[in-house]
C-alpha positions, 0 to 999 in steps of 0.5 A: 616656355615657362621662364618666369619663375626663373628670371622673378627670383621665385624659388619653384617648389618641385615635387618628385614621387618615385626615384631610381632611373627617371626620378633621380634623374630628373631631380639631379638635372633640375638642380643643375639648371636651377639652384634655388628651386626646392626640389623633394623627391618622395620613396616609398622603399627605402632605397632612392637610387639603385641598379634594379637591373642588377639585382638578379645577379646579386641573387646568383652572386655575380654581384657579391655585395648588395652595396654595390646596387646602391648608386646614391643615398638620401645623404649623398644626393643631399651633399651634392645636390641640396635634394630633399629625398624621404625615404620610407614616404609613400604618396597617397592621393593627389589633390591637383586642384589645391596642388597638395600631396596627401603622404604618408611617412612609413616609418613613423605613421606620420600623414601631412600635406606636401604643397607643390607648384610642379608635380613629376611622377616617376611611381614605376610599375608594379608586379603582376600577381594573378589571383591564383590559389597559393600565390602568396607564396611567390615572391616578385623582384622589383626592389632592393627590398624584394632581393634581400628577402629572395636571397635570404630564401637562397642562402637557406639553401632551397632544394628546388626553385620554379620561375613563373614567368619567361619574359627578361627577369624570368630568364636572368632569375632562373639562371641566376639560381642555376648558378647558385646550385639550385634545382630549377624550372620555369613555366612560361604561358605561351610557347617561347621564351622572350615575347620580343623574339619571334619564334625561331630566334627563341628556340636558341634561348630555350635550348641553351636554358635546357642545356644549363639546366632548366627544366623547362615549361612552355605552353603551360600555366600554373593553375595553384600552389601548396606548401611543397609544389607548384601545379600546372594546366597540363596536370603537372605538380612541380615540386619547389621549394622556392618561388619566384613570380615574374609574368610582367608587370603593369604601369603604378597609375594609382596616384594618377587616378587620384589626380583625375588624371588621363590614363591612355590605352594602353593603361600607362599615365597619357603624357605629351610629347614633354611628359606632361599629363592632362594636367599641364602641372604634372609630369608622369616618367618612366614605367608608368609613363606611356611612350610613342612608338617611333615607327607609327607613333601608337601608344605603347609601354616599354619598361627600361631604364634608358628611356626613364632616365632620358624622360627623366631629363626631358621633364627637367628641361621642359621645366627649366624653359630649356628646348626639347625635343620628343622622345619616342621609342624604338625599344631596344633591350638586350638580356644575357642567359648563360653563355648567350646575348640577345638583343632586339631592337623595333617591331617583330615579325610577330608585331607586323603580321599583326599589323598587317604591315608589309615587311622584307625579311633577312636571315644572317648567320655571320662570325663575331670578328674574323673567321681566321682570327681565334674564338670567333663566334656565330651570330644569328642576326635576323633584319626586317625593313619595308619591302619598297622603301627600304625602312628598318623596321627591326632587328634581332640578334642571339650570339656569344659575343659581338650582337650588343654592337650589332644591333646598337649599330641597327637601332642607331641607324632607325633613329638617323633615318638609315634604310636597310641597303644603306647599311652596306655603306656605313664604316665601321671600326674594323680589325681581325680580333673585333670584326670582319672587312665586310662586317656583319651589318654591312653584309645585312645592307648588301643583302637587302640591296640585293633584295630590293633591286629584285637581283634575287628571290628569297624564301622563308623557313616558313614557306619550304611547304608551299613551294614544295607543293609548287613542285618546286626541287629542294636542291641542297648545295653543301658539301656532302659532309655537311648535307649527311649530318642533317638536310630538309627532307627530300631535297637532292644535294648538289654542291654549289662547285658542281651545279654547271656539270650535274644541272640535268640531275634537277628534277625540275625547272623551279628550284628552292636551293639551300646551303647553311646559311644562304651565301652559297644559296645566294651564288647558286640561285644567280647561277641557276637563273642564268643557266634558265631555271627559277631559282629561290634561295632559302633565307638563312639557309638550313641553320634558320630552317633546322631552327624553326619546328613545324608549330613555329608557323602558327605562332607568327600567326597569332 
């Protein structure tokens, strides 16, 4: 621990290169600890602390005032916490050996040499820009710099817009844009929406992005653009008369290359467990920072605010000579598309099939509160976990209302160590207009106790095929209603009420039941075993399958 400086009454000189969520943060908290230390934090745009995660909604104006995206001023953080924060002072190289900073002020064309003793980089990412004919006329969204430009592109009134890019800030743009009035498309390279998602969850994005109207292009690229439109792989051209480039972005390790410092494989700047470079003087936070994923503990890259400010202040403590404890990433992000929140937390089916990692899976379609209580809404929540030790691997969740707490509730327990049947065993706050006696968690751990104890076997969307080829039957058990507005093809439908006095009209001993959403299934396959059939219940019932085209399979598999 490095007390030293602080007990001699030597006044340490800290350097900050980047503000917003992990440089600020870092700077604020080693005030708090330190009051002589000099501290300098460094921006090269002009804005040193704002809401970058608000600046879609000021495009669509749900934030009317650019104001209001900014948190603190240079003035103000100097006020409070004696921080010398320059704007406009771009970082250019890194001299770790004279422990020097070679800056630039923008402004004035000014170049000096700034000395320090610690160095923390906080640079961020920067937008990927392929090298595409016509790119320039795209424009990228990471800055307050960048929306002022967009939106005086939006206030002129743009007939058509096209979004290059579906991951978050894709998404959030283009409904942004619908919401101004603006005619507009989004091309998106892979086949879904939202990486994160695995494939049936990411249909319900795209289908109430369509029912917003979105023109949607998956499975596409753009290969040019000119003056008046955008042109696609598929042979498209796509009028637009504004355009905004957001594919991803990759980690700023410009500076570190200058420093000679260790870039790690995912191309982020290599940090220990406090943050701290190669170079044990220097720090690296935030987006260009790579993390540790907590379920392996493999380098991995994950862009949001949370983990840049809590880094923020594991730098500043380990700084101060304070105890830290590592902070690794379970990468839990949630995003708002039109009347729909999504969330996601851990690994994705995806992730694991490529891992080769066994995995359980679970398919709910639960109420946000009590089904009695008005305005009730259907969540779609989807738990994955180890299929031995009942691990929580990850979880994902689209609905209108009561997800963020769901999957917050989720990533709360991977971090405490909580497995999937010991969901059913957390109390959490309940009454009619906020949840159900047995909530939406808790029905996850009963299910996944369920599971695990072998009390019943479940199938897959994925897996209807092969166990039709198996010759198993497809027995639905809804009500005839129910089963007459849509069904798997060729199954016979039972009502779970009826299955004791029509059981000899399956067609066979092995039986592959569905219902809505598999609580009935659940009932029916108990039945059935007990009446000596082998029975599997279809996960998620028909709403997961009907939710799942025929090409969703190969995308798991990619």
């Amino acid at each position: 621990m490095e007390r030293s400086w602080i007990t001699s009454g030597y006044s340490m000189k800290i350097v900050i290169v980047g503000g917003v969520a992990g440089g600020m943060s870092a700077a604020t908290r080693l005030r708090r600890l330190n009051e002589d230390a000099e501290i300098i934090v460094l921006e090269k745009s002009g804005h040193v602390s704002y809401a970058n995660c608000g600046l879609p909604y000021y495009v669509g104006g749900v934030i009317e005032e650019e104001d209001t995206l900014l948190l603190q001023t240079p003035e103000s953080l100097h006020s409070r916490f004696r921080l010398d924060v320059r704007v406009h002072s771009e970082a250019l190289s890194i001299d770790s050996a004279k422990k020097q900073i070679a800056v630039k002020n923008l402004a004035t064309s000014e170049m000096y040499e700034l000395a320090y003793d610690k160095l923390i980089l906080s640079p961020g990412a920067s937008p990927v820009v392929p090298p595409l004919p016509g790119i320039e006329r795209a424009l990228t969204l990471r800055t307050v710099e960048d929306v002022v430009r967009i939106v005086e592109q939006v206030d002129k009134k743009p007939q058509s817009a096209l979004v290059i890019g579906g991951g978050f800030i894709g998404v959030e743009i283009a409904e942004n844009l619908i919401h101004r009035g603006i005619t507009t498309s989004l091309v998106e390279a892979t086949p879904q929406l939202l990486a994160p998602l695995d494939p049936e969850m990411a249909i319900y994005v795209s289908d109430e992005m369509r029912k917003h109207g979105v023109a949607l292009h998956l499975g596409n690229s753009v290969t040019s653009i000119d003056a008046t439109s955008v042109y696609l792989a598929s042979g498209e051209a796509i009028p637009a008369d504004l355009i905004i480039l957001a594919i991803g972005v990759k980690p700023d390790v410009a500076l570190a290359q200058s420093a000679g410092l260790t870039i790690g494989e995912r191309k982020g700047i290599e940090v220990n467990e406090f943050n701290q470079t190669s170079d044990p003087d220097i720090y690296a936070i935030g987006d260009a920072a790579q993390k540790r994923d907590w379920i392996d503990g493999s380098a991995t890259l994950v862009p949001l605010a949370n983990l840049a400010n809590r880094h923020g202040r594991v730098v500043a403590d380990h700084i101060s000579g304070r105890t830290v404890r590592p902070v690794p990433t379970i990468g839990t992000a949630i995003v708002k598309v039109f009347d729909l929140m999504i969330a996601t937390t851990g690994w994705s089916e995806k992730r694991l099939v490529a891992q080769n990692r066994p995995f359980a899976i679970i398919h709910t379609h639960p109420n946000s509160h009590a089904g009695y209580y008005p305005n009730a809404a259907q969540m779609t929540l989807k738990l994955l976990f180890e299929p031995t030790t009942g691990e929580i691997l990850g979880a994902q969740g689209i609905g209108i209302e009561g997800v963020d707490k769901r999957i917050d509730v989720i990533a709360t327990a991977m971090r405490g160590g909580i497995t999937a049947p010991e969901l059913a065993d957390l109390e959490l706050a309940y009454a009619p207009p906020f949840g159900s006696a047995k909530d939406a968690v808790n029905m996850l751990g009963y299910i996944a106790e369920n599971l695990l104890s072998h009390l019943v076997k479940t199938a897959q969307w994925s897996e209807v095929e092969k166990y039709r080829d198996q010759g198993f039957t497809m027995l639905d058990v809804r009500n005839p209603s129910e089963y007459i507005n849509g069904s798997i093809p060729d199954s016979i439908n039972i009502p779970v009420d009826e299955i004791r006095e029509r059981s000899g009209e399956i067609g066979s001993k092995k039986v592959l039941v569905n219902c809505q959403v598999g609580q009935r299934g659940h009932t029916a396959s108990l039945l059935l075993n007990e009446m000596g059939f082998e029975a599997v219940n279809l996960d998620g019932g028909y709403l997961t399958w009907s939710h799942s085209p025929a090409h969703v399979r190969e995308l798991i598999t990619q």
